[in-house]
Structures are given as structure tokens and as C-alpha cells.
C-alpha positions in Angstrom: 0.0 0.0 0.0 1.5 3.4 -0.7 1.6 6.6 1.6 -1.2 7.9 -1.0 -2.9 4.7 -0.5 -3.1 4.7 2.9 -3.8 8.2 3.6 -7.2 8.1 1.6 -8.3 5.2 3.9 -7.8 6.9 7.0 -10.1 9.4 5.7 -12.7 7.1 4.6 -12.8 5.3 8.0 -14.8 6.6 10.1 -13.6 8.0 13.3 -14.8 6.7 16.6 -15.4 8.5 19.9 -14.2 8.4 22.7 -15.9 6.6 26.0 -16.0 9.6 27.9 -17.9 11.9 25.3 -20.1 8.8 24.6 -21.0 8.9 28.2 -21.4 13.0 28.2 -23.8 13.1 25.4 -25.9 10.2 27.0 -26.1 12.2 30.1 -27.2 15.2 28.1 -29.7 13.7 25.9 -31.1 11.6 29.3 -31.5 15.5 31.0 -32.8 16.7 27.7 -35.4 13.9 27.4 -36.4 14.1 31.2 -37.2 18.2 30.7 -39.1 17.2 27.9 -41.3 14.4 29.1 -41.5 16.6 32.8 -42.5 19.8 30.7 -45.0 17.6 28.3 -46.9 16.1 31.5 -47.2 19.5 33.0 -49.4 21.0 29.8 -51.7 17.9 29.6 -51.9 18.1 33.8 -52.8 22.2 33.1 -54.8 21.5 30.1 -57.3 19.3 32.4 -56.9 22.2 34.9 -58.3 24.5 31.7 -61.0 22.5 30.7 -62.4 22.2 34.7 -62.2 25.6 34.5 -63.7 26.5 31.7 -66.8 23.7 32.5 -67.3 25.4 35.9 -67.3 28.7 34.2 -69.5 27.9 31.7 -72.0 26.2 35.0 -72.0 28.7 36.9 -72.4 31.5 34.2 -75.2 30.2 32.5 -77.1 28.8 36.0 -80.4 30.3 37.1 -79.5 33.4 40.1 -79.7 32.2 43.4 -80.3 34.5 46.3 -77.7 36.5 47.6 -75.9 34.9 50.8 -76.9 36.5 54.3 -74.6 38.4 56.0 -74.3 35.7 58.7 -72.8 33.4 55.7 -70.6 36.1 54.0 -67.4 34.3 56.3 -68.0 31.3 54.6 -68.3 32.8 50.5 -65.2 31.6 48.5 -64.0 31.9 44.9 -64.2 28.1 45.2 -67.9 27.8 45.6 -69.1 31.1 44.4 -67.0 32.3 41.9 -69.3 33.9 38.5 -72.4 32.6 40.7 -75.3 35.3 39.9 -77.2 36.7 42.7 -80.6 38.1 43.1 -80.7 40.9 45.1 -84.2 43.1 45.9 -84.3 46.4 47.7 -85.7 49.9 47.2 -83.4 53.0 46.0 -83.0 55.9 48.1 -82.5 58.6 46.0 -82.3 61.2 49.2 -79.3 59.1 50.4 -77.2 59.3 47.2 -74.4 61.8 46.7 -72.1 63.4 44.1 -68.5 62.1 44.0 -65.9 62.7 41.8 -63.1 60.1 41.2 -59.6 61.0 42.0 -56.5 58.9 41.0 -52.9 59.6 42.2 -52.7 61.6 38.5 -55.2 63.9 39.7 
């Protein structure tokens, strides 16, 4: 075999790597995969999270009114339980009560 010979068949034969980077870049693509699958599992776990919410939404929005709580049960009204409930409230206006204000902001 000559030098020229020889020379064009290290080039074709492929080089191989080395145990140590072998290991690195099965470390890195194990992290890699792990984020991924951890980050995939958290939008289906928050896209069930969405849909509950959007079902009780959609309840609660389109429920008949129910009377407003008494002020005994206010202590016990959540967002939980009463979140986008409506209310039915009655009562009589007193217009000799009401007064002129003028809204004031911190910009004047």
C-alpha cells in the first residue's frame, strides 16, 4: 500500500469517539429527554386544569341566580364555591341618600 494509498483510507474510516464523550452526550440527551417528558406532563396536567375551569365557568355563568348569601354566611363565600355565581338581590333605591363624587386617582 502506498503513503497515497493509505492516507485516503484513514479518511474514509470513520472515526470513533471516545468513551468519555459517549457517556457525556448520553447524560445530556437523558436531561434533555427528562425536561421534555416533565414539561410535556405539566401542559396535559394544566390543560385538564383549563378545561375544569372553563366547564365550571361555563355552569355557573349560564345557572339560574340564586339568592344573595346573608350576611351571617358572608365568612364562609369563597371563589371556590361562588365564583361567577349570579345573585338576586331586591331592595328599594334611596334617592335622598345618594351623593355626588368625583373620582380621584394619584394623577389627579
Amino acid at each position: 500500500m502506498t503513503m497515497r494509498q493509505q492516507g485516503s483510507a484513514d479518511l474514509a474510516a470513520p472515526r470513533r469517539r471516545s468513551a468519555g464523550l459517549r457517556l457525556v452526550l448520553l447524560v445530556i440527551g437523558s436531561l434533555l429527554f427528562a425536561g421534555f417528558f416533565a414539561l410535556g406532563t405539566w401542559q396535559v396536567q394544566r390543560l385538564q386544569w383549563k378545561l375544569a375551569l372553563i366547564e365550571r365557568v361555563n355552569e355557573r355563568v349560564h345557572a339560574a341566580p340564586v339568592d344573595a348569601p346573608a350576611v351571617a354566611d358572608w365568612p364562609q363565600v369563597s371563589a371556590e364555591r361562588d365564583e361567577y355565581r349570579h345573585v338576586r338581590l331586591s331592595g328599594v333605591y334611596a334617592l335622598d341618600a345618594t351623593a355626588r363624587v368625583q373620582a380621584s386617582t394619584e394623577l389627579g
